[in-house]
C-alpha positions in Angstrom: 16.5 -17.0 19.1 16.2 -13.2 20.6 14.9 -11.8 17.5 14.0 -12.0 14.2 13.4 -9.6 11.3 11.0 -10.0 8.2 11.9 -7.7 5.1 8.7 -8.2 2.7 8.4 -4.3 1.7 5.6 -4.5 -0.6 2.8 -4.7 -2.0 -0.7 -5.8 -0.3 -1.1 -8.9 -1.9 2.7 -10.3 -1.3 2.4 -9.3 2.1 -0.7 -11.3 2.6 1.1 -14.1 0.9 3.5 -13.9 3.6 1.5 -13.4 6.1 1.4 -17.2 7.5 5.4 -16.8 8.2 4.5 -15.1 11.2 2.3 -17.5 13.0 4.9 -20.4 12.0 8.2 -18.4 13.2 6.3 -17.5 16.5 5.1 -21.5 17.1 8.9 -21.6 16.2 10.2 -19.8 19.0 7.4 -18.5 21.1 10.0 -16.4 23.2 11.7 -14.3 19.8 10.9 -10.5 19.1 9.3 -10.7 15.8 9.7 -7.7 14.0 8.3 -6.7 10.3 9.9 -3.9 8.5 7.8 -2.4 5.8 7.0 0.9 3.2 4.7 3.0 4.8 1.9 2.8 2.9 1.7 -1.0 3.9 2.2 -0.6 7.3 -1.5 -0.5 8.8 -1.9 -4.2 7.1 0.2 -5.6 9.8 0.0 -3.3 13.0 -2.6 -5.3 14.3 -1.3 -8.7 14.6 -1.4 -10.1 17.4 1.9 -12.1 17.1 4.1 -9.4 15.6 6.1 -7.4 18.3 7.1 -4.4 16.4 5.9 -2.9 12.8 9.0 -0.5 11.4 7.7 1.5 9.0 10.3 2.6 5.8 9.4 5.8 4.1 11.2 4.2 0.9 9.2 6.6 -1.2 9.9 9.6 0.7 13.3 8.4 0.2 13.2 7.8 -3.7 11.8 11.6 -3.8 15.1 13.3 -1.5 17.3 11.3 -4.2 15.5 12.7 -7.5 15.5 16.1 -5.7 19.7 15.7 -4.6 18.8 16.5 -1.2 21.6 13.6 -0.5 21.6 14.7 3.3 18.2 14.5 4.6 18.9 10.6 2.7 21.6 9.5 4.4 20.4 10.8 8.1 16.9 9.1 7.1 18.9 5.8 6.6 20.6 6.3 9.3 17.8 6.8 11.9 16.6 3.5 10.2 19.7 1.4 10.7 19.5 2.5 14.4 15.7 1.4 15.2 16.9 -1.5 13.7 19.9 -2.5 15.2 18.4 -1.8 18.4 16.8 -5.0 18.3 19.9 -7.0 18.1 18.5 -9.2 15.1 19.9 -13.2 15.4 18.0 -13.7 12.0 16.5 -11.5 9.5 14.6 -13.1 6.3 14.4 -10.6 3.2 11.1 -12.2 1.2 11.0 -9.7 -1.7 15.0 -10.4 -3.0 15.5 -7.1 -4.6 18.5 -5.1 -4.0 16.7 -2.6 -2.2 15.3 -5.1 0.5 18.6 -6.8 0.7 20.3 -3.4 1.4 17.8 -3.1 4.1 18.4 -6.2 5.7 21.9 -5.6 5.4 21.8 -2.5 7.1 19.6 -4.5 9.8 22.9 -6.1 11.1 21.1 -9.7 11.7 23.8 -12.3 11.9 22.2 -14.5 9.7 20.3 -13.3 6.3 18.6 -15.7 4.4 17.2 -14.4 1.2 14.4 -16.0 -1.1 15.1 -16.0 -4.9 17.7 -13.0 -4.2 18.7 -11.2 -7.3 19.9 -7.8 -8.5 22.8 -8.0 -6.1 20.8 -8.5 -3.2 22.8 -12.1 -3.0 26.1 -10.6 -1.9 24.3 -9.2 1.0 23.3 -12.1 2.5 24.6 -15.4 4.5 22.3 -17.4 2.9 20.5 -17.5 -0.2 16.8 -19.8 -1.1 15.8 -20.2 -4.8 11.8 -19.6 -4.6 10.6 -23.0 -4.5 7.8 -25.1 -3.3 4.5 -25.8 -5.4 3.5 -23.1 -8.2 0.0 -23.8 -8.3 -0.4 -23.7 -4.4 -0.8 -20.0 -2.9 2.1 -18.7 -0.6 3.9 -22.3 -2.1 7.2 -20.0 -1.7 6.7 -19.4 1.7 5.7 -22.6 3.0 9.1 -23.6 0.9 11.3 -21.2 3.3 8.7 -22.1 6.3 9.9 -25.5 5.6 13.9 -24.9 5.6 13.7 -23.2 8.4 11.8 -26.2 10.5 9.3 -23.9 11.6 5.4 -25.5 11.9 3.5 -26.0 9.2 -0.1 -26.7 10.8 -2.5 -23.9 10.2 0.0 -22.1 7.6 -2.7 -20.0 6.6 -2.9 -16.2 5.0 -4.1 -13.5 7.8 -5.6 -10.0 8.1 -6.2 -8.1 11.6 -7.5 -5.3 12.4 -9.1 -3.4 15.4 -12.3 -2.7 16.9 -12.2 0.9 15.2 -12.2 -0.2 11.6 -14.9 -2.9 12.7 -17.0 0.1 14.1 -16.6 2.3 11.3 -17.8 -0.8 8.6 -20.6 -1.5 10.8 -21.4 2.3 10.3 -20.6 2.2 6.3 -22.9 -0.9 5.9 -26.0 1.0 7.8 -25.5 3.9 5.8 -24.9 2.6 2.5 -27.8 0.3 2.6 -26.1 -3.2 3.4 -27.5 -4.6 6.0 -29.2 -7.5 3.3 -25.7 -8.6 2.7 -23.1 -7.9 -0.5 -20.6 -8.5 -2.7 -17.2 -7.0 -2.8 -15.8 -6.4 -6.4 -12.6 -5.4 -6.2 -11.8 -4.7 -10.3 -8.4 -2.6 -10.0 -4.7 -3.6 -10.3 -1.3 -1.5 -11.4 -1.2 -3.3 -14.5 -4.0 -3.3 -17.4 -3.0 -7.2 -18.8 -4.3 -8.6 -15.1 -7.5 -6.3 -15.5 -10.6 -7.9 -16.5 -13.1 -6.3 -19.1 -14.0 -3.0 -17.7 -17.3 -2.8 -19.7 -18.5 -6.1 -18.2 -18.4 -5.0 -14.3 -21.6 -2.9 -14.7 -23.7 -6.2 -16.1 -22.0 -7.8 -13.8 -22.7 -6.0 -11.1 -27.0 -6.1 -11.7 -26.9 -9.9 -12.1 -25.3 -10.2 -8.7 -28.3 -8.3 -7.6 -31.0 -9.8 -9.7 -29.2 -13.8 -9.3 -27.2 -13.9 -6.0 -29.7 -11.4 -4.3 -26.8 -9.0 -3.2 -25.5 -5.5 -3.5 -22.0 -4.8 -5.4 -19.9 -3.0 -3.7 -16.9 -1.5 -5.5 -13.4 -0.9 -3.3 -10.0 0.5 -4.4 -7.5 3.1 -3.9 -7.8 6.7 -4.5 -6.2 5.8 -8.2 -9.0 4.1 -9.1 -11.7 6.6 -8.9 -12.3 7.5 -12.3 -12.7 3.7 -13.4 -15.0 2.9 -10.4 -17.0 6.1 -11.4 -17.7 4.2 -15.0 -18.2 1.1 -14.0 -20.9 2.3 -11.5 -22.5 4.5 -14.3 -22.7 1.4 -15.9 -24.4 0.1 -12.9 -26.8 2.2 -12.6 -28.6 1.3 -9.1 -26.6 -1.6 -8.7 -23.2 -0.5 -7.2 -22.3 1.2 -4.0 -18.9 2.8 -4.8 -16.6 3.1 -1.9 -13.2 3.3 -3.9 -11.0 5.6 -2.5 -13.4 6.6 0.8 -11.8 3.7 3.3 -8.5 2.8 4.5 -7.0 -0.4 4.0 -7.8 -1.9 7.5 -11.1 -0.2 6.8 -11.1 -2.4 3.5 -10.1 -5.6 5.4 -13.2 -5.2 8.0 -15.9 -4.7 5.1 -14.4 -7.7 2.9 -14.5 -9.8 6.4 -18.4 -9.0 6.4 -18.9 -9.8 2.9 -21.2 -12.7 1.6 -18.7 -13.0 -1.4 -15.6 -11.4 -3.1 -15.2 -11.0 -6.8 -11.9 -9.9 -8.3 -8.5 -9.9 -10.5 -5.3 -10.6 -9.2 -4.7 -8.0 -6.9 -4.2 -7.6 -3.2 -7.9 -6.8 -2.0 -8.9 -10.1 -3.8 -6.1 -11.8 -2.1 -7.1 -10.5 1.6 -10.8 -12.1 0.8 -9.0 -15.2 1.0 -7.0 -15.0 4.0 -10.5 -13.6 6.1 -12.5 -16.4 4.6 -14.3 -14.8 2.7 -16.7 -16.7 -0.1 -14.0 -15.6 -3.3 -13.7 -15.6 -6.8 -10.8 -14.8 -8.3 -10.5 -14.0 -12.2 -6.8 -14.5 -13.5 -5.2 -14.3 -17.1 -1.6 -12.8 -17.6 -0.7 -13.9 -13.8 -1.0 -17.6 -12.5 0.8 -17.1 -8.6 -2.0 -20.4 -7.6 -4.2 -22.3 -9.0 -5.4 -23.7 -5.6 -6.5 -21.3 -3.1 -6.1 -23.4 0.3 -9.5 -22.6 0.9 -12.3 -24.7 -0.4 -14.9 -21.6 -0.5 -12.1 -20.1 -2.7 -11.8 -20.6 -6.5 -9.8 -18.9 -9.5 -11.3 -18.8 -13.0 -8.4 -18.8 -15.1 -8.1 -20.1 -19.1 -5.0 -20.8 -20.4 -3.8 -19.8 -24.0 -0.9 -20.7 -25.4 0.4 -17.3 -24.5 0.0 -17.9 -20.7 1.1 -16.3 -18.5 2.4 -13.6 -20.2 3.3 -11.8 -17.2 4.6 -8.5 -18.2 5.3 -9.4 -21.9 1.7 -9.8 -23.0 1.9 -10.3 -27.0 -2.2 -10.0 -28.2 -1.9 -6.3 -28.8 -4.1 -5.6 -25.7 -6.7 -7.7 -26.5 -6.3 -9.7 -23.4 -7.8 -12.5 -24.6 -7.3 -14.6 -21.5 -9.7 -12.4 -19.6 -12.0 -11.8 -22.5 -13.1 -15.5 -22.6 -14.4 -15.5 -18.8 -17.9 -14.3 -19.3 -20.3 -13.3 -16.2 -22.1 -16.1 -17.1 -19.1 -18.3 -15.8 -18.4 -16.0 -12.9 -22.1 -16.1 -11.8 -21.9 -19.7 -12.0 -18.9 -20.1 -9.8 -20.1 -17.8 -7.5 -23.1 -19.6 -6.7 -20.8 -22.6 -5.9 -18.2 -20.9 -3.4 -21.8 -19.3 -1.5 -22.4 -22.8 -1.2 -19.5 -24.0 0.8 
């Protein structure tokens, strides 16, 4: 094999998901150019790995804004300048992991021999050689990829989720944790998500926040994305004394290195939860519309999650934005659980 191509375009926490494909596929064939193509945005979550070759960043938003605006030109040279980084590599084998018809387009355009594409749909199927039905084990995180890891006869020892980053974003959270205070240890929360059914109670973060100062002995600390500003400034009103709010101050390799020196993660089902995981972090995660795992891989690791009848609604929720899935896990329970993952 001379070279392989991942497609898995977005977002954070899929990408984490898939992260363990890349340690199998080099075990695999040690020898193969493994390269990753990405959005931009994304990109810094894999330019450090150690085992990736290349990193090809696709400006697919940039994109999306030349077509509303008809500037049809500037497009179709942007594509084109992609199709030539990629077919420069020569690509024996490219895997699209999202199996939409924009990431099948891409790997199309990649000119791999061989496309395989997981639970392709939207058209995407026609595009490749090969397509996978996302199987493997529900309740098990990043089940669908150790399903293709599996087809492919690639190793699954060690198939675990990964994060890198570099020696500058390790210096700069040193220098965040002195001047915010941390040295005594804390505890990520990471409360934010696209979509308001995966949210927990926004009200409860505050009180939740003092009892992991006054139980657990450590100081919250609040991280998001520059979107998130105005709920993080509640929630640490809320607070009072209790929260340190870094939400929209640090990159997201800068993220990775403070949740890595974290005594614990709390969180919904969103991608900063998810990287707590893969850096072994002490985490809790708190799920209701969304079920992607039940069991974590990681025995410091757990997921509060109580199923209605309703569950999981996904994007259809029907209680009229109650959410009460997420309602019935109290900080009582989360407290509770946390103490038992600080325990591992």
């Amino acid at each position: 094999m001379h070279a392989i191509l991942i497609v898995r375009l977005s977002a954070i926490g899929d990408i984490v998901f898939a992260s363990p494909l890349i340690a199998a596929l080099r075990q695999r064939w040690p020898d193969a150019q493994l390269v990753w193509l990405v959005q931009s945005e994304c990109a810094a979550l894999l330019e450090r790995h150690p085992e990736l070759d290349a990193v090809i960043a696709c400006p697919l938003r940039h994109w999306q804004r030349l077509w509303r605006a008809g500037r049809l030109r500037e497009l179709y040279a942007g594509m084109m300048t992609l199709r030539a980084n990629l077919r420069a590599y020569t690509f024996d084998l490219a895997l699209d992991l999202q199996g939409l018809f924009k990431s099948g387009f891409l790997t199309w355009l990649s000119g791999a021999r061989a496309r395989i594409g997981l639970g392709s749909r939207e058209g995407s199927q026609w595009l490749m050689t090969e397509v996978l039905p996302r199987g493997g084990e529900p309740l098990k995180i990043a089940s669908e990829y150790r399903y293709l890891a599996e087809h492919l006869g690639l190793p699954l020892d060690g198939f675990q989720l990964a994060v890198h980053y570099g020696t500058a974003e390790a210096t700069l959270a040193e220098a965040t944790i002195i001047r915010s205070g941390l040295e005594n240890g804390y505890a990520v929360l990471c409360p934010f998500t696209t979509r308001p059914q995966k949210h927990w109670i926004e009200e409860r973060w505050g009180r939740l926040a003092q009892r992991i100062r006054a139980e657990l002995g450590l100081t919250a600390v609040l991280l998001g994305g520059p979107g998130d500003r105005l709920a993080a400034r509640r929630i640490a009103d809320a607070a009072e004394d209790a929260v340190v709010d870094l939400v929209g101050q640090t990159s997201l390799t800068e993220v990775a290195a403070l949740i890595d020196r974290a005594a614990l993660l709390i969180g919904v089902d969103t991608g900063l939860a998810h990287m707590g995981i893969a850096l072994n972090t002490p985490s809790l995660l708190l799920f209701g519309s969304t079920r992607p795992y039940l069991e974590t891989g990681r025995p410091n690791a757990q997921v509060l999650y109580h199923p209605l009848p309703c569950s999981p609604c996904k994007r259809r929720p029907s209680c009229q934005g109650r959410f009460d899935c997420m309602r019935a896990i109290d900080c009582t329970e989360i407290l509770q659980a946390a103490a038992e993952v600080l325990r591992v």
